[in-house]
C-alpha positions as CSV (number, residue, x, y, z in Angstrom):
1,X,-44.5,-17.5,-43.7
2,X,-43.2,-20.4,-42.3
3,X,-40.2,-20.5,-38.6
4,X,-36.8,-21.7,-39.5
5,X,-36.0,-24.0,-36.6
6,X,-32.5,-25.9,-36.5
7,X,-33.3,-29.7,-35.9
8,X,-31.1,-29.4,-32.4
9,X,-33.2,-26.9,-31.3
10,X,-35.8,-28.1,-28.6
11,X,-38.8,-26.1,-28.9
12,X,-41.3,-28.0,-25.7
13,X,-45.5,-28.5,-26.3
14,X,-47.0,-25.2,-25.5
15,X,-44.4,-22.8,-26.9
16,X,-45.8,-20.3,-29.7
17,X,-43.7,-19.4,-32.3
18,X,-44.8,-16.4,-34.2
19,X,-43.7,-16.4,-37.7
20,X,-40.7,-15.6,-39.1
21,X,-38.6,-16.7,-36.4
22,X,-34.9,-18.5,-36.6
23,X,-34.0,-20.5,-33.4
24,X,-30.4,-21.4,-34.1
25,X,-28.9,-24.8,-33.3
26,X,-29.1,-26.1,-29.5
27,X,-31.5,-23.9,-28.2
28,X,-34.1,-24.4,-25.4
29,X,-37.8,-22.4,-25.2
30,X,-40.3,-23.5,-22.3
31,X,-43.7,-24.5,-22.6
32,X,-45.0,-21.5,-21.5
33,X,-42.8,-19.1,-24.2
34,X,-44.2,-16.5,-26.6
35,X,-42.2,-15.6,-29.4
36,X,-43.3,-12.9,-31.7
37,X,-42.9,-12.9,-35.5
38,X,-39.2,-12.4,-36.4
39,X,-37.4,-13.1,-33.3
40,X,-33.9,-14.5,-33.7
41,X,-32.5,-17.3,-30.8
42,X,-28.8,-17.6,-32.3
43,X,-27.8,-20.6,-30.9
44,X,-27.6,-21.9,-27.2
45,X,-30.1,-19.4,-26.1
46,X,-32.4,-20.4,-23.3
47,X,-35.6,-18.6,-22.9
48,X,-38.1,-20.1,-20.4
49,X,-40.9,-19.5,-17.5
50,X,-43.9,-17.5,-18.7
51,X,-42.3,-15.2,-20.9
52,X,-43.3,-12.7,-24.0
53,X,-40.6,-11.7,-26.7
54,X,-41.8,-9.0,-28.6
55,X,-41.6,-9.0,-32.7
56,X,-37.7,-8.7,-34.3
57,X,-35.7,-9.1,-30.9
58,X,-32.5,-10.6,-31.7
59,X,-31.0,-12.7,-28.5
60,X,-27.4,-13.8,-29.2
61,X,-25.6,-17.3,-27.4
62,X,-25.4,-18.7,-24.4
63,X,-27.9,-15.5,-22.9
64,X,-30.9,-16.7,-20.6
65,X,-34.0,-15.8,-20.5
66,X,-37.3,-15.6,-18.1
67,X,-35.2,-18.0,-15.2
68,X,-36.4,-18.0,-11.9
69,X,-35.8,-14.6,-10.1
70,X,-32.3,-15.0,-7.4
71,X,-34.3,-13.9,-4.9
72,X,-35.0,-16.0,-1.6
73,X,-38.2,-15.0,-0.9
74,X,-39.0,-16.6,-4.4
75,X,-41.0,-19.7,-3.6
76,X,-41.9,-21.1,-7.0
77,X,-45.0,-18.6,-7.7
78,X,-46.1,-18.1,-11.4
79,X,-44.4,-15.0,-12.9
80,X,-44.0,-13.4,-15.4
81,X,-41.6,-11.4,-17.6
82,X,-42.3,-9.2,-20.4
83,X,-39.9,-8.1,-23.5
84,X,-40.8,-5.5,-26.3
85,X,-39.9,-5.4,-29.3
86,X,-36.3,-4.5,-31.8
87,X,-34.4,-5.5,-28.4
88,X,-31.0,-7.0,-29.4
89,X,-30.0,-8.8,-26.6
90,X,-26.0,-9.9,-26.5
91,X,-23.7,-13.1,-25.5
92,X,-24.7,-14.6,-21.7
93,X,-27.3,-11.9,-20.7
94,X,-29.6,-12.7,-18.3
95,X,-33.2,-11.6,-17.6
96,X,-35.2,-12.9,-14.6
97,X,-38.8,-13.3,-13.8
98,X,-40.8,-11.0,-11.2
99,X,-41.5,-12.2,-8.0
100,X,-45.1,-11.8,-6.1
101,X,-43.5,-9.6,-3.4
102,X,-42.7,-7.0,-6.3
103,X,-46.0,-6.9,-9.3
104,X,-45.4,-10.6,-10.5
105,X,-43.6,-9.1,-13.6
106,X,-40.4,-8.1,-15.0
107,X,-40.9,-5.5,-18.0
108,X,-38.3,-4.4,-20.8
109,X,-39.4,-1.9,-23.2
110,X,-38.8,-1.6,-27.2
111,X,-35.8,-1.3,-29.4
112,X,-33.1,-1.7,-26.5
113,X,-29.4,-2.6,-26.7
114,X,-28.0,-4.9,-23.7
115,X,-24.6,-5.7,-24.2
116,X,-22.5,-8.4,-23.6
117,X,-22.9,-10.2,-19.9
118,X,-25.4,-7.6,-18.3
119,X,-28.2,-8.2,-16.0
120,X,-31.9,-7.3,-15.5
121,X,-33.2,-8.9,-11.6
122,X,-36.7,-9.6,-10.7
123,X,-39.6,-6.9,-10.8
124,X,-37.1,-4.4,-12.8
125,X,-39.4,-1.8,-15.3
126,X,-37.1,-1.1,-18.2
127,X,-38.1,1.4,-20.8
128,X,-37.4,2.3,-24.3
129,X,-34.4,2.6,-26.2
130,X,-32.1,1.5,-22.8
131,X,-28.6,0.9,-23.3
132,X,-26.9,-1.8,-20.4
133,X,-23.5,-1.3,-21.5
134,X,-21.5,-4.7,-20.5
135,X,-21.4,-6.3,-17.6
136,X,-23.8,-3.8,-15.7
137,X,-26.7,-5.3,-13.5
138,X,-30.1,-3.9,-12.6
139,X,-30.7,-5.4,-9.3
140,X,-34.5,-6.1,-8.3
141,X,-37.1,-3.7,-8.2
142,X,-35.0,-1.0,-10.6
143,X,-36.9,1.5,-12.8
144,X,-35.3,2.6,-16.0
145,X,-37.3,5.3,-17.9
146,X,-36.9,5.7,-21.7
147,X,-33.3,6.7,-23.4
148,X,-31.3,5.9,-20.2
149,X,-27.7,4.6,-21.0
150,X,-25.3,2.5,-17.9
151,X,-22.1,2.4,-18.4
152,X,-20.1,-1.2,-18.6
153,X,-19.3,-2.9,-15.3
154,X,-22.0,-0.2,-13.2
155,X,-24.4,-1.2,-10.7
156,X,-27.8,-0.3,-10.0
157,X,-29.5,-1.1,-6.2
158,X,-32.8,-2.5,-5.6
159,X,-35.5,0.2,-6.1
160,X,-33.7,3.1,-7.4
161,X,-35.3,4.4,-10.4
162,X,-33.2,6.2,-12.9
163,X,-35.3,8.8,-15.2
164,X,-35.4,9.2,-18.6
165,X,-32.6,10.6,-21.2
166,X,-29.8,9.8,-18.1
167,X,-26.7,8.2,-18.3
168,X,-24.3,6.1,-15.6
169,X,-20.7,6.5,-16.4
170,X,-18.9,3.1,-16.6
171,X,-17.7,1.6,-13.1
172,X,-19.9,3.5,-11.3
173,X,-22.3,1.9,-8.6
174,X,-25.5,4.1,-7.9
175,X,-27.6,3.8,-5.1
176,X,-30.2,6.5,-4.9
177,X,-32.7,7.9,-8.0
178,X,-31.4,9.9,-10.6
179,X,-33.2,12.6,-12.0
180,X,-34.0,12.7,-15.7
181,X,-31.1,13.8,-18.3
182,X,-28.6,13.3,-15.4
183,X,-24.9,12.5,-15.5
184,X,-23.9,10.2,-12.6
185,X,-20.5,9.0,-12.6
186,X,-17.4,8.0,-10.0
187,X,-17.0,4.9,-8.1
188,X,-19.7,5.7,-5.8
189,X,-21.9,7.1,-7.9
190,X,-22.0,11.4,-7.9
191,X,-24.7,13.4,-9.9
192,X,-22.3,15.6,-11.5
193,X,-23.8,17.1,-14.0
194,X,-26.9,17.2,-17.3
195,X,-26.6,14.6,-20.2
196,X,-25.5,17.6,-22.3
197,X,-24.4,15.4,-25.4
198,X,-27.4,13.2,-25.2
199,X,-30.1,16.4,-25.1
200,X,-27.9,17.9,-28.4
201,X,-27.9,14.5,-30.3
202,X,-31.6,13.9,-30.1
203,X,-32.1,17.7,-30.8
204,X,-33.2,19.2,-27.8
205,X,-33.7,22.5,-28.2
206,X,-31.3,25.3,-27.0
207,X,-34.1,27.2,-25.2
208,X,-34.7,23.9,-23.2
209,X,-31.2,22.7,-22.5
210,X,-30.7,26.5,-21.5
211,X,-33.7,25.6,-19.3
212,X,-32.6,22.3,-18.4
213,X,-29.0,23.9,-17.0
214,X,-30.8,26.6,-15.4
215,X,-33.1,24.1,-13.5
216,X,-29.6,22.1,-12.2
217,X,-28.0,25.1,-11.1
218,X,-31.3,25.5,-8.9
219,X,-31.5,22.1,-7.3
220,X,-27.6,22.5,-7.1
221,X,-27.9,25.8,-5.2
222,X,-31.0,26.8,-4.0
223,X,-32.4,27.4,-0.4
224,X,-34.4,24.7,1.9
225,X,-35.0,20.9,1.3
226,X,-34.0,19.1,-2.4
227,X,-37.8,18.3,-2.7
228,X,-38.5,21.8,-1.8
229,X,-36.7,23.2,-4.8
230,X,-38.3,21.1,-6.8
231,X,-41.6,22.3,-6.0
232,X,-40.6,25.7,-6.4
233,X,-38.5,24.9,-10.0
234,X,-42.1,22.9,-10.8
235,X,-44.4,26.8,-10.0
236,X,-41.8,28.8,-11.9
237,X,-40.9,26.5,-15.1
238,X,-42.3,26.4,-18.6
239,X,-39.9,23.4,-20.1
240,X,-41.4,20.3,-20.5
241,X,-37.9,18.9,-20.0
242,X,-37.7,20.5,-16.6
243,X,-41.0,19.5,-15.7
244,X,-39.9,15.5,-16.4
245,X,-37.0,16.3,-13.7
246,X,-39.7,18.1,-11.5
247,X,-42.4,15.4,-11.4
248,X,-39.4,12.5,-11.0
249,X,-38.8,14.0,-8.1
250,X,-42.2,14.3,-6.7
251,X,-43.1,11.2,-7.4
252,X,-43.2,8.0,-5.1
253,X,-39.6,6.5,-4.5
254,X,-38.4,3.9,-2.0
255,X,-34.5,5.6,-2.4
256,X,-33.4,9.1,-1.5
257,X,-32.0,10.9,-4.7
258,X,-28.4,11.4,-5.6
259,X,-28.4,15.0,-5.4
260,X,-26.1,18.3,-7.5
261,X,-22.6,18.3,-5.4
């Protein structure tokens, strides 16, 4: 099986191009480019630096990716920045490079859907199945677990992680972790609640969300320090869901959490 390449296209000495591939007219890929076998470049797509594209990611016009991080402690270091595969990756997105301050790599996950105009910074960890409605921006440094959906025009600060199954409400800026299966929205962003409709579409079971509710309502209400809670929810629980939530919190972090109002 042989590429389809559009004579426009400028494809520079070094680039490997898996097979399979269709890189539409007036594109650009960098010496230092992997494509895997199927990936589309519609037309006007960029993708440059040392960068990895996994097997049957789509990348629509006028997106760029693997540009130097926009970060001023960048000084021209070698980095790195790693996409799965199945992504489908929308008009004018743009993906950056790590820097050396944060790993030296940039990683986005398999089968994700990032929408028109969004943004994934330097050093971000983005997992599976991730949804960046359009216009939202990871800043540097974010972590997305698996199954996490942000809303359009949301923000996400440096460092906060965001676990897995949770979803950002649209126009909603959030600036400390949230725990997995959380709802976060409002302006400033408020955890106000469980990813209800998300847990019953991937058929959670009732016992767990029942669980899962159970486990809020604790964090929500319960005596002594948030991380204290959680310790005592992590002794007492059986559901593997709640034990995602307890050992999110228990883990490292450089953000406080955005904690039940």
């Amino acid at each position: 099986m042989t590429s389809d390449i559009h004579s426009s296209a400028v494809i520079e000495d070094g680039a490997t191009i898996g097979d399979g591939c269709q890189i539409g007219p007036f594109c650009h890929v960098g010496p230092k480019v992997t494509l895997g076998p199927g990936v589309v470049l519609k037309s006007h797509v960029v993708v440059t630096g040392v960068t990895s594209i996994g097997e049957a990611t789509e990348i629509f016009p006028f997106a760029v990716i693997g540009e130097v991080p926009q970060d001023l402690k960048f000084k021209g270091e070698e980095t790195r920045l790693e996409i799965g595969t199945r992504n489908r990756i929308r008009e004018h997105v743009t993906m950056n490079a790590g820097t050396a301050g944060g790993g030296g790599v940039t990683r986005v996950g398999n089968d994700g859907l990032f929408m028109a105009g969004c943004h994934v910074a330097h050093d971000a960890q983005v997992g599976d199945r991730v949804i960046l409605v359009n216009n939202s921006a990871l800043a540097g440094h974010c972590v997305l677990e698996d199954d996490v959906i942000v809303g359009g025009l949301s923000g996400v600060h440096q460092w906060v992680r965001i676990g897995r199954g949770a979803i950002i409400g649209a126009v909603t800026m959030v600036t400390n972790d949230v725990i997995p299966y959380g709802l976060v929205q409002a302006p400033r962003g408020k955890l106000d609640g469980l990813n209800l409709v998300g847990l019953k579409r991937k058929g959670v079971a009732r016992s767990d969300i029942t669980a899962l509710r159970a486990a809020f309502q604790m964090l929500a209400q319960g005596e002594g320090a948030f991380q204290d809670r959680a310790k005592r929810l992590g002794a007492e629980t059986e559901s593997d869901y709640v034990r995602h939530i307890v050992d999110f919190i228990l883990g490292a972090t450089d953000r406080s959490f955005l904690t039940p109002g």
